[in-house]
PAMI-496635 format. One record per residue (C-alpha): residue number from 1; chain; x, y, z; residue in three letters. Coordinates in Angstrom, 3 decimals, always signed. Layout:
MIBA    n  chain        xx        yy        zz  res
MIBA  NUM      A         X         Y         Z  ALA
...
REM end
This chain:
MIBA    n  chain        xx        yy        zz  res
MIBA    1      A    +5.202   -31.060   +22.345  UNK
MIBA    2      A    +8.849   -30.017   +20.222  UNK
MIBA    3      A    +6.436   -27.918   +18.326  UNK
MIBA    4      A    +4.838   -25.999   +21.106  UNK
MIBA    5      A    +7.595   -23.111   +21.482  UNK
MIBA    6      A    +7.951   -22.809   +17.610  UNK
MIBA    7      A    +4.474   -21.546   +17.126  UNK
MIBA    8      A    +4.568   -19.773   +20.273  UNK
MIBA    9      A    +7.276   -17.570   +18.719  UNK
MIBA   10      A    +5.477   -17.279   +15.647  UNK
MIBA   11      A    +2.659   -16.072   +17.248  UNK
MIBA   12      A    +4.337   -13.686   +19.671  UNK
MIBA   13      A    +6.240   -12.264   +16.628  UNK
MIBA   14      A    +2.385   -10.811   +15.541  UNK
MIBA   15      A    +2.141    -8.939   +19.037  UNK
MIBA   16      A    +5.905    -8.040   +18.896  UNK
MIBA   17      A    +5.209    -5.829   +15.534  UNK
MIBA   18      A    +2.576    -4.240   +17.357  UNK
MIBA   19      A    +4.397    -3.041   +19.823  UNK
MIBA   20      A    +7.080    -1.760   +17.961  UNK
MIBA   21      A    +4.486    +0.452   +15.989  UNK
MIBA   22      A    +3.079    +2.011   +18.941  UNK
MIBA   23      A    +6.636    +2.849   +19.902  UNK
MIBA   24      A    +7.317    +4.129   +15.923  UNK
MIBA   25      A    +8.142    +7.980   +15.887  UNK
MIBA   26      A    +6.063    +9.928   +13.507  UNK
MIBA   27      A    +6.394   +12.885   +11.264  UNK
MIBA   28      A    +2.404   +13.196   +11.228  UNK
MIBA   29      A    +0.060   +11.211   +13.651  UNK
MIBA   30      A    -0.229    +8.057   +14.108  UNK
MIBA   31      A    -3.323    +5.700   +15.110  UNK
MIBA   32      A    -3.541    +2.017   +16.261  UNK
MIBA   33      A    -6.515    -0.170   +15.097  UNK
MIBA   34      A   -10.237    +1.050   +16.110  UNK
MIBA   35      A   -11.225    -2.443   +16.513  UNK
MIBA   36      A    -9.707    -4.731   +19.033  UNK
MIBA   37      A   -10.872    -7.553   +17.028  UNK
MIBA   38      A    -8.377    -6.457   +14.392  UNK
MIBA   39      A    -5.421    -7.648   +15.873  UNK
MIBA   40      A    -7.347   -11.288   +17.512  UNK
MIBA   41      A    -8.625   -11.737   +13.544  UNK
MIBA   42      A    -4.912   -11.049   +12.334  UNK
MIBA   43      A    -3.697   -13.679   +14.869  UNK
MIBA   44      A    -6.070   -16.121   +14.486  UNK
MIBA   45      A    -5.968   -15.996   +10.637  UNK
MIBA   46      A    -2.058   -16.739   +11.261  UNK
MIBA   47      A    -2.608   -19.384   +13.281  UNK
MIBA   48      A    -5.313   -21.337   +11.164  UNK
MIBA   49      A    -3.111   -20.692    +8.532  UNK
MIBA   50      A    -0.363   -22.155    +9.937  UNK
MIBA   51      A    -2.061   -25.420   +11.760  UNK
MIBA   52      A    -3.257   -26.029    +7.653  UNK
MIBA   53      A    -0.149   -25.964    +6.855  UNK
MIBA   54      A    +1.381   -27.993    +8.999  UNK
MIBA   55      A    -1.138   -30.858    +8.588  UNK
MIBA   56      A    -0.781   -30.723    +4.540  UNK
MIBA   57      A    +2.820   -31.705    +5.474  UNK
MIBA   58      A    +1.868   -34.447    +7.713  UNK
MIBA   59      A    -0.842   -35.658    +5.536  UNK
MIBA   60      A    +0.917   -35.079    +2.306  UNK
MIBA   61      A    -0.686   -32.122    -0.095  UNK
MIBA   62      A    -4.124   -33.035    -0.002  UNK
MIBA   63      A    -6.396   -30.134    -0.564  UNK
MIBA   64      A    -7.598   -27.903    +2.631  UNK
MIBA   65      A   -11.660   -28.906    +3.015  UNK
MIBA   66      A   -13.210   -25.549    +2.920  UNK
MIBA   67      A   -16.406   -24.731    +1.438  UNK
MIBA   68      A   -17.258   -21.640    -0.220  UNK
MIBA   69      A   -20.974   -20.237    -0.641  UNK
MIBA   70      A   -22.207   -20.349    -4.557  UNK
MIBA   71      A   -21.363   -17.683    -6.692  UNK
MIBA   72      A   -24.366   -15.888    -6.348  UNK
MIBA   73      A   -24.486   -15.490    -2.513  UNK
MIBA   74      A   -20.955   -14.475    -2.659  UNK
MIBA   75      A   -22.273   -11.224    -5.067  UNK
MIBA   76      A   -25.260   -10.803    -3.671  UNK
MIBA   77      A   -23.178   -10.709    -0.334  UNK
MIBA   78      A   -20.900    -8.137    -1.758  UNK
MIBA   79      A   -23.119    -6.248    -3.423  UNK
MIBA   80      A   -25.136    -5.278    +0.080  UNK
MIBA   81      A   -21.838    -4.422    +1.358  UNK
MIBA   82      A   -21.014    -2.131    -1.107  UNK
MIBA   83      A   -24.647    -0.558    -1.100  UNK
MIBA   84      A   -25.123    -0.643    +2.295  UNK
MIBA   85      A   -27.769    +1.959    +3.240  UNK
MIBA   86      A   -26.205    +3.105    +6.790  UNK
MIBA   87      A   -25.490    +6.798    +6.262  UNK
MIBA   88      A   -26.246    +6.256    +2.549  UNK
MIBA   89      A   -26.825   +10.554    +2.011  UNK
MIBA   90      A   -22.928   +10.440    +3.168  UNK
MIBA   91      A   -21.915    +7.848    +1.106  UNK
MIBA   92      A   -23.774    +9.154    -1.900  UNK
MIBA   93      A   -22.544   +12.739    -0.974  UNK
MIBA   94      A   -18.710   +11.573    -0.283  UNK
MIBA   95      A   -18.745   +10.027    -3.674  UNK
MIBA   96      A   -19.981   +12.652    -5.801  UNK
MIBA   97      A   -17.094   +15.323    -4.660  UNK
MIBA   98      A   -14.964   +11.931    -5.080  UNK
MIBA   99      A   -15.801   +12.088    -8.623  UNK
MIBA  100      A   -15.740   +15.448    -9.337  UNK
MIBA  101      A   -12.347   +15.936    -7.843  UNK
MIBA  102      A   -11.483   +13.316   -10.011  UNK
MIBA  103      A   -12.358   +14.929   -12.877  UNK
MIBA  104      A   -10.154   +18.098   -11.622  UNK
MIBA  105      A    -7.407   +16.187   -10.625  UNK
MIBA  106      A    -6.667   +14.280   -13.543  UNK
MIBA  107      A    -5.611    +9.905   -14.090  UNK
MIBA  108      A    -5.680    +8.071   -10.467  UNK
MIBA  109      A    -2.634    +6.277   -11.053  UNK
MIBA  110      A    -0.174    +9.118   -11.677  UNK
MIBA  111      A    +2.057   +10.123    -9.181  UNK
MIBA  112      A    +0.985   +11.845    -5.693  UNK
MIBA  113      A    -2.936   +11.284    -7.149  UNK
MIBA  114      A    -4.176   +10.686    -3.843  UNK
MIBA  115      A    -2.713   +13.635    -2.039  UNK
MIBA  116      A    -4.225   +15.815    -4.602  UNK
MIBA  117      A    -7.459   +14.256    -4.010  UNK
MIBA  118      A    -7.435   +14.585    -0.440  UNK
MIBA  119      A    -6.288   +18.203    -1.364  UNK
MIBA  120      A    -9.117   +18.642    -3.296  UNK
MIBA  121      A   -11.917   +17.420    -0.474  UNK
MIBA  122      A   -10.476   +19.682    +2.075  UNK
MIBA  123      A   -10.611   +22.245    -0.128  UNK
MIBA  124      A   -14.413   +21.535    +0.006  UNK
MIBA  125      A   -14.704   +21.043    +3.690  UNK
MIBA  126      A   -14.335   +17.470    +4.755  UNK
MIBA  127      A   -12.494   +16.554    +7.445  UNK
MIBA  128      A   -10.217   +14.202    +4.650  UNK
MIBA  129      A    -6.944   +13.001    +5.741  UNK
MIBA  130      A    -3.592   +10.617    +3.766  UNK
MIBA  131      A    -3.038    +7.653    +5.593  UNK
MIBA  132      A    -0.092    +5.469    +5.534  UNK
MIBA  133      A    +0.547    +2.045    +6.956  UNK
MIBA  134      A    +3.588    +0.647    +6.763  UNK
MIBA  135      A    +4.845    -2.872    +8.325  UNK
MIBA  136      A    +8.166    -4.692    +8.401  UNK
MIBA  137      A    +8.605    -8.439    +7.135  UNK
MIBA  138      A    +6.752   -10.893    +9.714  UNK
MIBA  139      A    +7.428   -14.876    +9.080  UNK
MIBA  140      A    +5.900   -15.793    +5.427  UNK
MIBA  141      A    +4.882   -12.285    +4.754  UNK
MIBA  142      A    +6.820    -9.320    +3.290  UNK
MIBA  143      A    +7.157    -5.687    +4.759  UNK
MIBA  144      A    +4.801    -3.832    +2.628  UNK
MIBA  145      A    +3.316    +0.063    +2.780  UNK
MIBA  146      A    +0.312    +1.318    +1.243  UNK
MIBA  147      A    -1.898    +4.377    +1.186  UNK
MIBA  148      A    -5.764    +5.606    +1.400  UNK
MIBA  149      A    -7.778    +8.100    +2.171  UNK
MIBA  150      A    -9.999    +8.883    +4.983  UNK
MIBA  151      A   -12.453   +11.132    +6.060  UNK
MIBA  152      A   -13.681   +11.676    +9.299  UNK
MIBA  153      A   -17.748   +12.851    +9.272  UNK
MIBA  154      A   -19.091   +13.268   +12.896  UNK
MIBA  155      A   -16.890   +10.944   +14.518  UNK
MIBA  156      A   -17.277    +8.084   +11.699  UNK
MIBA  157      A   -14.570    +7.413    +9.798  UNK
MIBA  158      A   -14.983    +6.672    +5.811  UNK
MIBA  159      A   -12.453    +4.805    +3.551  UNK
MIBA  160      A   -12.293    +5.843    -0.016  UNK
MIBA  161      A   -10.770    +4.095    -2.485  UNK
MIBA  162      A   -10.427    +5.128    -6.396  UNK
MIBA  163      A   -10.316    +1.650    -8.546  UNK
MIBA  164      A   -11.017    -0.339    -5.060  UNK
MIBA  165      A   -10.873    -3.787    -7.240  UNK
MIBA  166      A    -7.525    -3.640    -8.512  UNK
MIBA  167      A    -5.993    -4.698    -5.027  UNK
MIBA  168      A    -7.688    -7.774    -5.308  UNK
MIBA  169      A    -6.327    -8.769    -9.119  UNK
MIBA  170      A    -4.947   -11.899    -9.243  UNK
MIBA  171      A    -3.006   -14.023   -12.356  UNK
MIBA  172      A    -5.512   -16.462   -14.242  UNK
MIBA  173      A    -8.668   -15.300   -12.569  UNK
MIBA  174      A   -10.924   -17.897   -13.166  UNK
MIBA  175      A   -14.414   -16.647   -14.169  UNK
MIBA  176      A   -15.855   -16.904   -10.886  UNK
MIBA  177      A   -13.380   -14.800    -9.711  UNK
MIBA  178      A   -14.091   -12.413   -12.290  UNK
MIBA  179      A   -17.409   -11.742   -11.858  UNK
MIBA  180      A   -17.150   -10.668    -8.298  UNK
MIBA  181      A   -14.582    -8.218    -9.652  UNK
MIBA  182      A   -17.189    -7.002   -11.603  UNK
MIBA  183      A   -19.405    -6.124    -8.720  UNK
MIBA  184      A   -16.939    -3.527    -7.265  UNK
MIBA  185      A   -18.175    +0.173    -7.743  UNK
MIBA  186      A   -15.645    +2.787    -9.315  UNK
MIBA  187      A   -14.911    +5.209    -6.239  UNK
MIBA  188      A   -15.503    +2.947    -3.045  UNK
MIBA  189      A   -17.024    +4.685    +0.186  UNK
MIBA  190      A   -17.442    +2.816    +3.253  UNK
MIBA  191      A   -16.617    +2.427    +7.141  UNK
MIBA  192      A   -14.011    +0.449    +8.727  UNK
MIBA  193      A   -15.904    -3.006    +9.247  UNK
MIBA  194      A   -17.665    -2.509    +6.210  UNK
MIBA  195      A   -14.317    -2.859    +4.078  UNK
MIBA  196      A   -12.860    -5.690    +6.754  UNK
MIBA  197      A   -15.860    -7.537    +5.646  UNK
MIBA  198      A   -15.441    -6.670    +1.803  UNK
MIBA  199      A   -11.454    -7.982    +2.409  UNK
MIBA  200      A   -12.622   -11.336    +4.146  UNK
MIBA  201      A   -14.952   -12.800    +1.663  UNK
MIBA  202      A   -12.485   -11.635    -1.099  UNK
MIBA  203      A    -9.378   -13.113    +0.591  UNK
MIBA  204      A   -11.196   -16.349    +0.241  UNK
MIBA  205      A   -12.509   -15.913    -3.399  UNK
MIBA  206      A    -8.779   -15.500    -3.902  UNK
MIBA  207      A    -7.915   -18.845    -2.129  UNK
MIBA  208      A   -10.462   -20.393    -3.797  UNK
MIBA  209      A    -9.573   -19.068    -7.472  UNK
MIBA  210      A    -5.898   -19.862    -7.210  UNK
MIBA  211      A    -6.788   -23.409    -5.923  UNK
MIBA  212      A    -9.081   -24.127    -8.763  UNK
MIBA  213      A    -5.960   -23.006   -11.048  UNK
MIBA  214      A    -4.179   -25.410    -8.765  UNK
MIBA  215      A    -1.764   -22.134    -8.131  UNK
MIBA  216      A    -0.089   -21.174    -4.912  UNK
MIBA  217      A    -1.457   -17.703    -3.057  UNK
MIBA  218      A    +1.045   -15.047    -2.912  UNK
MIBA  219      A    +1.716   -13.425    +0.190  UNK
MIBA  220      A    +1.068   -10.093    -0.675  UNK
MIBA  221      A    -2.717   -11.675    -1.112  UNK
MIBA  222      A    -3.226   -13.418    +1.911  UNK
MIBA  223      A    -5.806   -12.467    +4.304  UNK
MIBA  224      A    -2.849   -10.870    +7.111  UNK
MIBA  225      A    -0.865    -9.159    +4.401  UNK
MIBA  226      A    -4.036    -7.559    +3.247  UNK
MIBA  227      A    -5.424    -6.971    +6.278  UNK
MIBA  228      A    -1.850    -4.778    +7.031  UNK
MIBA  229      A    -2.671    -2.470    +4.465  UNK
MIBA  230      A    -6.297    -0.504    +5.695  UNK
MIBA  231      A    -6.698    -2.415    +9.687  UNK
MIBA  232      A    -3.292    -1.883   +11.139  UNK
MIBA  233      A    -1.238    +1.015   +12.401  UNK
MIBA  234      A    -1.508    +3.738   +10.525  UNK
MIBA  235      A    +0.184    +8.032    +9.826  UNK
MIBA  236      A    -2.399   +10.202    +9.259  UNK
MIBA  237      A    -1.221   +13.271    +7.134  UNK
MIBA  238      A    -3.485   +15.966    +5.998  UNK
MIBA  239      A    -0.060   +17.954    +4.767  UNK
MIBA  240      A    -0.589   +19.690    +1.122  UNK
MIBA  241      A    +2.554   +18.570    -0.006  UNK
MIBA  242      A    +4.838   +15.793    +1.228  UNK
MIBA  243      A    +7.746   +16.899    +3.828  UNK
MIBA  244      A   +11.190   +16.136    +3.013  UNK
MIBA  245      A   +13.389   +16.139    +5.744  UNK
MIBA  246      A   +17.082   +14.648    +6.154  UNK
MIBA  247      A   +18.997   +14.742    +9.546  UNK
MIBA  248      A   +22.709   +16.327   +10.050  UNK
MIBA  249      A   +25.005   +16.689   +12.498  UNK
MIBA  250      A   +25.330   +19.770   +14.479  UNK
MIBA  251      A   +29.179   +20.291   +14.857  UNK
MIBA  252      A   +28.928   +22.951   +17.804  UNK
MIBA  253      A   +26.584   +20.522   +19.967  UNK
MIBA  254      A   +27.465   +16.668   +18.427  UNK
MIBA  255      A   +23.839   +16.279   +18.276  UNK
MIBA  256      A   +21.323   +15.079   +15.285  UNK
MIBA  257      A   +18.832   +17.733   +13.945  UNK
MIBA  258      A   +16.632   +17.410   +10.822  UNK
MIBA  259      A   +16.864   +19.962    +7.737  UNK
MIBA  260      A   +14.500   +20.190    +4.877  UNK
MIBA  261      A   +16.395   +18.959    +1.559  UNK
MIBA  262      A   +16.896   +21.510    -0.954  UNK
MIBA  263      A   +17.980   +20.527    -4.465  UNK
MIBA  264      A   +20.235   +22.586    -6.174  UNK
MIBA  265      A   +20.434   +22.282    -9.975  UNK
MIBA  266      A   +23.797   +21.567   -11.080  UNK
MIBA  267      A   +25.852   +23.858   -13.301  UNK
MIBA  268      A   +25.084   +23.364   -17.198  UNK
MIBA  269      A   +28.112   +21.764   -19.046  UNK
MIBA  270      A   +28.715   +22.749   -22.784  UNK
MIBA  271      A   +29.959   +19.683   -24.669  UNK
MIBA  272      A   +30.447   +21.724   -27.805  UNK
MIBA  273      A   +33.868   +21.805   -28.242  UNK
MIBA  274      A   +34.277   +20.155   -31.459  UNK
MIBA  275      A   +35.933   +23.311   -33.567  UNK
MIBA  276      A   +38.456   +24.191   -30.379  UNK
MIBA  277      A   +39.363   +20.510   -30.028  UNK
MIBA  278      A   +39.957   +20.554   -34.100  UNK
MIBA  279      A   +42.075   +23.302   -33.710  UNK
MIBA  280      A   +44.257   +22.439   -31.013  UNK
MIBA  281      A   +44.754   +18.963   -32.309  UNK
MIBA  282      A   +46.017   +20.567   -35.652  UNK
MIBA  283      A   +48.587   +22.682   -34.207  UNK
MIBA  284      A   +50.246   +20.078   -32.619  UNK
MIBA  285      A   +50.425   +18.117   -35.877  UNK
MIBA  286      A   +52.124   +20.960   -37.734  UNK
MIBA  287      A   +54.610   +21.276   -34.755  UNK
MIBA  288      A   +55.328   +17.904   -34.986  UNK
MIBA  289      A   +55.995   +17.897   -38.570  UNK
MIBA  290      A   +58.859   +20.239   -38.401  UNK
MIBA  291      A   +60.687   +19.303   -35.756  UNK
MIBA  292      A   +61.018   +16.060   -37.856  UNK
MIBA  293      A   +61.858   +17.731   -40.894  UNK
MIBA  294      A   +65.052   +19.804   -38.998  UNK
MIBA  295      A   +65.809   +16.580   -37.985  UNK
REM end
């Protein structure tokens, strides 16, 4: 019974995060979850997690007793998932301007990629917006942020993600693992639950990997912490170009305002001063010299 209130807080903390985020003040807009369910699956994921680990330190370390479906299930799994034919003309239309704004915009991992991108598909007439999630340091897990794209198409709403699979790589894969890496299409298009689903079955490939390399899962690849990133609250930006803003005093009222940052470049500074330097240094070495000779 000691350990009652513990977990209580624990879980409580979840629900407390949540409703600081609806109270978070926003520079663009901000959503909550679509689904309900997300923040019940976040919570119950927590607790499971936590009851497992509490009886591997009663019981000593033995291993958790979960079983996983065979290899092939698990990609044949993913692979409906990722071709899943609900709105497949959307899909297969969403992708295509994916790819050829790809090919405009240039490498997806240079800087401010996926603002250009979502640049780029309003330019062509989707409804495409920047999200950002952000979330503060709960228990075992880290604050994090992250960003994605969305685009809203008659009151659906599409994830894309460029190079999906490489927020799901983990150190000494083993070649399971690997494989269901392999199933993951280049430019990923897909509703909400489609990609909760997708992050599930993964979550536990990634449980299951690491335990087979008898390694530890990081936090930042647990099911919550992952879960943070696409499910939870979210800023929705469709701005061309991000807004810098930094707040100052007003002296007349004593109040706070905000004020866009401007950077001014600094004056250029001439280090070549080598000849007048030589020159002034010499003089005072003649000077010297006589006064010691009149002396």
């Amino acid at each position: 019974m000691a350990k009652i209130p513990v977990r209580f807080k624990r879980v409580t903390a979840i629900f407390d995060e949540v409703a600081r985020a609806r109270l978070c003040e926003s520079s663009g807009s901000e959503h909550l979850p679509e689904n309900a369910m997300d923040l019940s699956d976040l919570v119950k994921s927590f607790i499971e997690s936590d009851g497992k680990e509490i009886n591997r330190e009663k019981e000593g370390n033995h291993p958790e007793s979960e079983s996983f479906c065979s290899n092939s299930e698990m990609t044949d799994e993913l692979r409906r998932l990722f071709g899943c034919e609900d709105d497949a003309d959307v899909k297969r239309n969403l992708q295509f301007e994916t790819e050829e704004a790809c090919q405009v915009i240039g490498n997806g991992s240079s800087p401010g990629f996926k603002r250009r991108l979502m640049t780029r598909l309003r330019e062509r007439g989707f409804d495409a917006g920047l999200c950002k999630s952000k979330w503060e340091k709960n228990g075992r897990f880290p604050s994090g942020h992250y960003e994605y794209m969305d685009v809203n198409i008659a009151g659906t709403r599409y994830i894309i993600e460029v190079f999906l699979a490489g927020e799901f790589e983990i150190a000494r894969a083993t070649d399971r693992y690997t494989s269901l890496l392999e199933v993951f299409p280049p430019i990923f298009v897909g509703k909400v639950e489609e990609l909760q689903q997708i992050v599930r079955r993964m979550c536990n490939a990634i449980k299951e990997s690491m335990k087979g390399m008898d390694m530890h899962v990081p936090p930042w690849r647990k099911y919550p912490y992952m879960q943070a990133k696409w499910f939870g609250s979210y800023k929705r930006t469709t701005n061309v170009t991000p807004v810098r803003k930094a707040a100052t005093v007003d002296s007349d009222k004593g109040s706070t305002r905000k004020r866009a940052v401007e950077l001014v470049p600094l004056p250029a500074i001439s280090y070549h001063c080598r000849e007048d330097f030589a020159s002034r240094v010499g003089l005072k070495v003649r000077l010297l010299a006589a006064a010691l000779n009149d002396t």
